[in-house]
KOLVEX-29397 format. One record per residue: x, y, z of N, C-alpha, C in turn. Coordinates in pm, whole numbers. Example, Ala and Ser with C-alpha at 12.3 -4.5 7.8 and 13.67 -1.06 7.14 Angstrom:
<sites>
@n_px 1319&n_py -569&n_pz 780&ca_px 1230&ca_py -450&ca_pz 780&c_px 1320&c_py -330&c_pz 780
@n_px 1285&n_py -225&n_pz 708&ca_px 1367&ca_py -106&ca_pz 714&c_px 1290&c_py 3&c_pz 787
</sites>
This chain:
<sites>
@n_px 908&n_py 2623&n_pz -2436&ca_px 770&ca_py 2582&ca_pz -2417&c_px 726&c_py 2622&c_pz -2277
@n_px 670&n_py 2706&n_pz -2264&ca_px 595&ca_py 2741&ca_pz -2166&c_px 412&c_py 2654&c_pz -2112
@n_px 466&n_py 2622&n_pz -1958&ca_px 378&ca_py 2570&ca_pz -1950&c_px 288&c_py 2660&c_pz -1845
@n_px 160&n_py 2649&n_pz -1883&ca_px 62&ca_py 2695&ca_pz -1833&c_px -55&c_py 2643&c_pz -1764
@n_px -99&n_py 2720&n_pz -1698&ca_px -228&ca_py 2658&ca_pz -1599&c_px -352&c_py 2549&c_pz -1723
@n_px -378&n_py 2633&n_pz -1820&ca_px -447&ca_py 2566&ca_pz -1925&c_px -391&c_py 2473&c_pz -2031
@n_px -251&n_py 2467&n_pz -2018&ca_px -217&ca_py 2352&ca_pz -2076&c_px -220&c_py 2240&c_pz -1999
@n_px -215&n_py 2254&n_pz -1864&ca_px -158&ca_py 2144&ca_pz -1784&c_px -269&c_py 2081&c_pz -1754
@n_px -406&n_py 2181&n_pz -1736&ca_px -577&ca_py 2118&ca_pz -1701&c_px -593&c_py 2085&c_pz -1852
@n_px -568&n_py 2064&n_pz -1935&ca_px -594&ca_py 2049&ca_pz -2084&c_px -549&c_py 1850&c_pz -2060
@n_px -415&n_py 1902&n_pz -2044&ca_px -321&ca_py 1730&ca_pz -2044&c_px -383&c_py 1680&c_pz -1953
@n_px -405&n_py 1750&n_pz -1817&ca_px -484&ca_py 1641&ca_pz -1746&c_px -646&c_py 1588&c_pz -1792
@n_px -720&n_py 1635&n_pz -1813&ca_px -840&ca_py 1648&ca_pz -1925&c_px -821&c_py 1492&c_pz -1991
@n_px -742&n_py 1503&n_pz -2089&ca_px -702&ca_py 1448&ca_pz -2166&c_px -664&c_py 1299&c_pz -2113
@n_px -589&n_py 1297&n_pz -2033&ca_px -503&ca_py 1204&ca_pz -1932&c_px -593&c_py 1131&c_pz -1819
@n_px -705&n_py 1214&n_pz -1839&ca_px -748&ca_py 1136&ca_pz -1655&c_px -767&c_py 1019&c_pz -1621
@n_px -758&n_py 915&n_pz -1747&ca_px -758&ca_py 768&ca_pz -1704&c_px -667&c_py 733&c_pz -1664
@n_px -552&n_py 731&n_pz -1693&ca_px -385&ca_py 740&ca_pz -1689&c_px -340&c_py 813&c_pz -1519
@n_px -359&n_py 945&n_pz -1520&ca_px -402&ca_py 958&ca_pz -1389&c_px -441&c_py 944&c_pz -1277
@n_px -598&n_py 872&n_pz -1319&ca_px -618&ca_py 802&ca_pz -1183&c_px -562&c_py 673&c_pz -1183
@n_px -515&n_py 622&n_pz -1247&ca_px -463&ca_py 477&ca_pz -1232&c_px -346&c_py 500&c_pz -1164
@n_px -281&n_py 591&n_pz -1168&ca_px -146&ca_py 620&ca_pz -1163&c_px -177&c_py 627&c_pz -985
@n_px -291&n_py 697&n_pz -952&ca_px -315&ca_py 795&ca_pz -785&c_px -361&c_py 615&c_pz -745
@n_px -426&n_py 582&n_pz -793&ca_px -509&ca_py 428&ca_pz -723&c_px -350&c_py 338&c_pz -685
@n_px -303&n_py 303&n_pz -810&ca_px -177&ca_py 238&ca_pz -755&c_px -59&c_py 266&c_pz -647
@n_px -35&n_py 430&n_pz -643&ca_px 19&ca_py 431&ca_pz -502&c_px -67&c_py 446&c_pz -402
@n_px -197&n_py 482&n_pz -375&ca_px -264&ca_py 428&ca_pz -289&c_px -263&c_py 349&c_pz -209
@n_px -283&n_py 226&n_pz -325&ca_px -291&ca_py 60&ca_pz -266&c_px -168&c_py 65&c_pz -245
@n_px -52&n_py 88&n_pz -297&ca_px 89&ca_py 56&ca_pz -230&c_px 73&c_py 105&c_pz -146
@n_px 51&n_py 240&n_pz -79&ca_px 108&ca_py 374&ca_pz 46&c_px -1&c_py 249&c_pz 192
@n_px -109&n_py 193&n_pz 117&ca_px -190&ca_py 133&ca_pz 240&c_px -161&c_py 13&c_pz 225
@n_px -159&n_py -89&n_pz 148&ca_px -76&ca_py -228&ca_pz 133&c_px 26&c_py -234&c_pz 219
@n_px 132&n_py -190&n_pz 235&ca_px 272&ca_py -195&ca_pz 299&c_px 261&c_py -129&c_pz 419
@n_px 265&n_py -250&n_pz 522&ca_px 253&ca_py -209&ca_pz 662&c_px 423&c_py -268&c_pz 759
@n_px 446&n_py -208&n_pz 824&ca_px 573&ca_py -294&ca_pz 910&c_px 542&c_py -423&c_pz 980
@n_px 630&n_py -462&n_pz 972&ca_px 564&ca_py -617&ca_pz 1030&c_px 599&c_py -578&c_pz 1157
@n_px 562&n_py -644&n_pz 1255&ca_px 560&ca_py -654&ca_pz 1426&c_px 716&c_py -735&c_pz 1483
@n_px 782&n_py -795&n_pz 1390&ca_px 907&ca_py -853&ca_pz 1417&c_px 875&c_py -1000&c_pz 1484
@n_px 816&n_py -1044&n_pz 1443&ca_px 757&ca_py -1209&ca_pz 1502&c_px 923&c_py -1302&c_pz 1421
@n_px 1019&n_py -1292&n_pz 1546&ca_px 1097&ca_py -1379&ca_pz 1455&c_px 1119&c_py -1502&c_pz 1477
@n_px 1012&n_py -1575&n_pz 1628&ca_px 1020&ca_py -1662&ca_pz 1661&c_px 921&c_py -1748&c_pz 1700
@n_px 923&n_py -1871&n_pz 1749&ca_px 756&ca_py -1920&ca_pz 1754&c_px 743&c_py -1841&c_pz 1935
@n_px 839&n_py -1801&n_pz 2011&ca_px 764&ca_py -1771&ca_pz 2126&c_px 737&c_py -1642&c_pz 2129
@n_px 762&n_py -1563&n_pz 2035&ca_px 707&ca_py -1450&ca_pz 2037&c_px 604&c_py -1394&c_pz 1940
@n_px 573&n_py -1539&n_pz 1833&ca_px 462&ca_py -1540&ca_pz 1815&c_px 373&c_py -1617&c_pz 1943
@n_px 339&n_py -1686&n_pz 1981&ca_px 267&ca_py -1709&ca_pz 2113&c_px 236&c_py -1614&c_pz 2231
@n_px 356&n_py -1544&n_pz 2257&ca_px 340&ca_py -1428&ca_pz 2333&c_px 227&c_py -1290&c_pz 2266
@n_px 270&n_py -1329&n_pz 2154&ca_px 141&ca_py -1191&ca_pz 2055&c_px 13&c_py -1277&c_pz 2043
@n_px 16&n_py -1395&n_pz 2022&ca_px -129&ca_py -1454&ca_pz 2023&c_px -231&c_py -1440&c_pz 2163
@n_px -143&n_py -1474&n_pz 2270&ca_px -143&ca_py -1431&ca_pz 2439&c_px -270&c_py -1328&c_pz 2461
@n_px -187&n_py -1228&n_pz 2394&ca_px -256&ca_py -1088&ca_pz 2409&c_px -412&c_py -1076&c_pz 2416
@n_px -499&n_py -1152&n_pz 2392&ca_px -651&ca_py -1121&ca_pz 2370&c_px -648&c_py -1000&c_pz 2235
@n_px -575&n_py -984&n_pz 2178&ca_px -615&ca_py -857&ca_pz 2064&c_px -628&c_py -967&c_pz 1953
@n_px -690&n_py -912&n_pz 1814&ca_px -732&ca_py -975&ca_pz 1724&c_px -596&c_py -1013&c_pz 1660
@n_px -551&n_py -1142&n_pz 1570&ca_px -355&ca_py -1097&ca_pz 1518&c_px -440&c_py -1208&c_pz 1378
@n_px -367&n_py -1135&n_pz 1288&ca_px -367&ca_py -1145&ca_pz 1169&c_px -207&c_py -1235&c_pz 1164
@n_px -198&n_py -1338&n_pz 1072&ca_px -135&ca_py -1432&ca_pz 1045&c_px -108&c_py -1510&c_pz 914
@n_px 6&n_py -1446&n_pz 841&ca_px -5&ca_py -1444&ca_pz 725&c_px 125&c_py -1601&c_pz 709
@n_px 120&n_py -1672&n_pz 586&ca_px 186&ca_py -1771&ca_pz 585&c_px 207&c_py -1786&c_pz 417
@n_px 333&n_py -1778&n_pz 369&ca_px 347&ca_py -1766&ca_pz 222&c_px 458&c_py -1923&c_pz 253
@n_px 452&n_py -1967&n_pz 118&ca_px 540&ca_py -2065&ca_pz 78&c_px 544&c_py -2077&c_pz -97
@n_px 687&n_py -2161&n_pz -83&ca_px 707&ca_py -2135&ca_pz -235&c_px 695&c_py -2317&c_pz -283
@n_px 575&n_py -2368&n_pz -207&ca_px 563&ca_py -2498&ca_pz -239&c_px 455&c_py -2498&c_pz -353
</sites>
């Protein structure tokens, strides 16, 4: 089976919902997932609050 330029714009054609869902979801993953800053303590969270820069502060629990 030979694949070709017009089969493959054909499947995509065909596919493009599938497709873009596929490009949107690593998207949001590739920009979702950031490194965290290493806050492993309360004084070095205080020391980053310190700073005058804006700090985002996230807090999960499994209560």
């Amino acid at each position: 089976m030979s694949l070709t330029v017009s089969t493959l714009l054909t499947w995509l054609r065909e596919n493009s919902s599938l497709v873009l869902l596929a490009v949107a979801v690593v998207i949001y993953f590739a920009l979702r997932t950031s490194p965290t800053k290493g806050i492993d303590s309360p004084r070095t969270l205080d020391a980053s609050l310190q700073t005058g820069q804006p700090v985002v502060v996230e807090f999960y629990s499994n209560l």
